[in-house]
Steps between C-alpha positions, in 0.01 A plus 500: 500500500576566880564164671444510867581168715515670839549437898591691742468495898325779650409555854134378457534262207693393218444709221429193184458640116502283213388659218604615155334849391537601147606837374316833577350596823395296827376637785644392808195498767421342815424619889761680692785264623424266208860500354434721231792698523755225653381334125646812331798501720573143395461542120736812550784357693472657836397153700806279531298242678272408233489182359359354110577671156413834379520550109385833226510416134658169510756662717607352857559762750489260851537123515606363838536195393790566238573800767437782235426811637532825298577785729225774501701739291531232232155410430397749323176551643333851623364523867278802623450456840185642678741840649628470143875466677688810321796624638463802702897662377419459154266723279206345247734483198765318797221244578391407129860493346637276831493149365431592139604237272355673178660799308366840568250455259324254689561673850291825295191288373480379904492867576250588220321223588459603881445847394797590763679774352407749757677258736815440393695736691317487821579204793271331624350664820372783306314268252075422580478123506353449209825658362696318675348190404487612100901542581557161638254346222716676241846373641348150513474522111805652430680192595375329230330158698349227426278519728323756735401481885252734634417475840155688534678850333169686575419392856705772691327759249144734594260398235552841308904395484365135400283605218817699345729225516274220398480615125866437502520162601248433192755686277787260617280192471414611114814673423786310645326159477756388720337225781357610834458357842284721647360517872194616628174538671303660269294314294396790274926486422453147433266518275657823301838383482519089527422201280566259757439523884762292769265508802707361782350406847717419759836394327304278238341608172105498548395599116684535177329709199345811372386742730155526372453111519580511878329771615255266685774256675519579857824700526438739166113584605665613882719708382223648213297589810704841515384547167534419099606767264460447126814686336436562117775665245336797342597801260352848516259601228354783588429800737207657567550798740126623480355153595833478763567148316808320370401240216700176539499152262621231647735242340183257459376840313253527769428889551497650864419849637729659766486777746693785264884457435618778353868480581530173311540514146281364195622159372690460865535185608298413881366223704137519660418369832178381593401385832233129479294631724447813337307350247160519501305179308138541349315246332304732255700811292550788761332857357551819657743412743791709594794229417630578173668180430212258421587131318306217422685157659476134530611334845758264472502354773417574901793441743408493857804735621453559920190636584378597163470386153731546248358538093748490179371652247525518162418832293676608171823289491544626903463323765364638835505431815188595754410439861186451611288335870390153486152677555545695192600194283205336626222781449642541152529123446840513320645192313786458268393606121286765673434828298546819733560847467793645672493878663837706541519835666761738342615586830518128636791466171834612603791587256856370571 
């Protein structure tokens, strides 16, 4: 349990949580300049001005009222900030093992983890970002914490250097089980990584719950204007180099078809991306079309999410995500319990 009673001036507004999130992942989301980060800077120590209680596992970390305040090295909690803050003099292995609180055994699984190895002797300015950012996610688990900050890791990233480092965060979330604060504007994150969304507007908390249950407040369907991705875990089952396809089953068991992947190995672990609005929705069974991926479905429910129209759908123990126009909702008169049929271009799935 993370207990956060929480004020703090800012310049606009006075930033007021008061919530209690359980264990696992929330997602931290909200407009620009809607104290998203000055909330992570609180919980970690860095805001001296902050007033209320801040508590992980039964644990108090700030009080002002009994004047308890646990210095930032002392609170055993992990902060990646968005330029992932290493230091420039010291090398990867430098970064990681500065602050380390567990043996060298658990510094190693951080690096294995990360998949860093390549790293270790290099400094930081010859290091991609998404290197640099597997570096600084790696020393934030080698201390050991409690807890974990992330302030929108993948935001300073190109969406090639996002897709890499995304599967890792997923690893972390499984592996480590250790709980995460995590910041963002991406809703396709949000739904990937989080059980519970924090959506903050202006200093004050707008909505509390799962992402997929907010999708159509006001603040979650503007920022799902930019787009929704639906991120499942996959493994490799086969290749097919004649037919240029890669044969993937999803966790749900759901099978999926994939531009050729030759480089990645039988029984490899993956994660699938699939834009909402690629997918196309049909009312009757779709013959002779190019898409590959074909499912039967039943909608959920239909989320109106900015401009368009948001369907969850259910197919095969998955659940999908799909974007369609109000227009398009209309003409094919979809309602909740609906049967459809659900159209996936190989091409339009991307492997991470």
């Amino acid at each position: 349990m993370i207990e956060l009673r929480i004020a703090l001036p800012l310049a606009a507004f006075e930033l007021h949580v008061d919530e209690e999130l359980q264990h696992g992942v929330t997602a931290v989301m909200g407009a620009s300049g809607s104290g998203k980060t000055s909330l992570l800077e609180v919980v970690a120590g860095l805001r001296r001005s902050a007033r209320g209680r801040v508590a992980v596992a039964g644990e108090v970390l700030f009080d002002s009222e009994s004047r308890r305040h646990l210095p930032p090295e002392r609170r055993r909690i992990g902060y990646v900030p968005q330029d992932a803050g290493l230091f420039p003099h010291l090398t990867g292995l430098g970064n990681v093992r500065f602050g380390a609180r567990g043996d060298r055994k658990r510094v190693d699984q951080a690096i294995d983890t990360l998949e860093i190895r390549a790293c270790l002797e290099r400094r930081p300015s010859s290091l991609s970002g998404g290197e640099r950012q597997r570096v600084a996610l790696a020393r934030a688990l080698a201390t050991e914490p409690r807890l974990l900050l992330l302030d929108e890791p993948l935001a300073s990233l190109d969406v090639g250097l996002r897709e890499r480092v995304l599967p890792y965060l997923l690893r972390i979330r499984d592996d480590w089980r250790v709980p995460i604060l995590y910041v963002t504007h991406n809703v396709g994150e949000a739904l990937a990584l989080a059980g519970e969304v924090l959506l903050l507007s202006e200093g004050r908390v707008e909505a509390k719950g799962p992402p997929l249950a907010l999708l159509s407040s006001p603040g979650l369907a503007r920022e799902a204007e930019a787009g929704i991705e639906n991120l499942w875990p996959a493994t490799i089952v086969s290749h097919h180099a004649s037919g240029g396809i890669t044969v993937m089953e999803t966790s749900a068991g759901l099978p999926v078809a994939v531009p050729l992947v030759a480089d990645r190995a039988v029984g490899s672990r993956v994660t699938l991306a699939v834009r909402a609005e690629d997918v196309l929705v049909s009312l009757e069974p779709l013959r002779g079309a190019s898409a590959r991926n074909l499912y039967e479905a039943r909608v959920e429910s239909l989320l109106r999410t900015g401009p368009d129209v948001t369907l969850r759908c259910a197919l095969s123990g998955a659940s999908l995500l799909v974007r369609v126009t109000p227009q398009a909702a209309e003409v094919l008169r979809l309602t909740a319990g609906a049967s459809v049929f659900l159209a996936i271009k190989s091409h339009s799935v991307r492997v991470l």
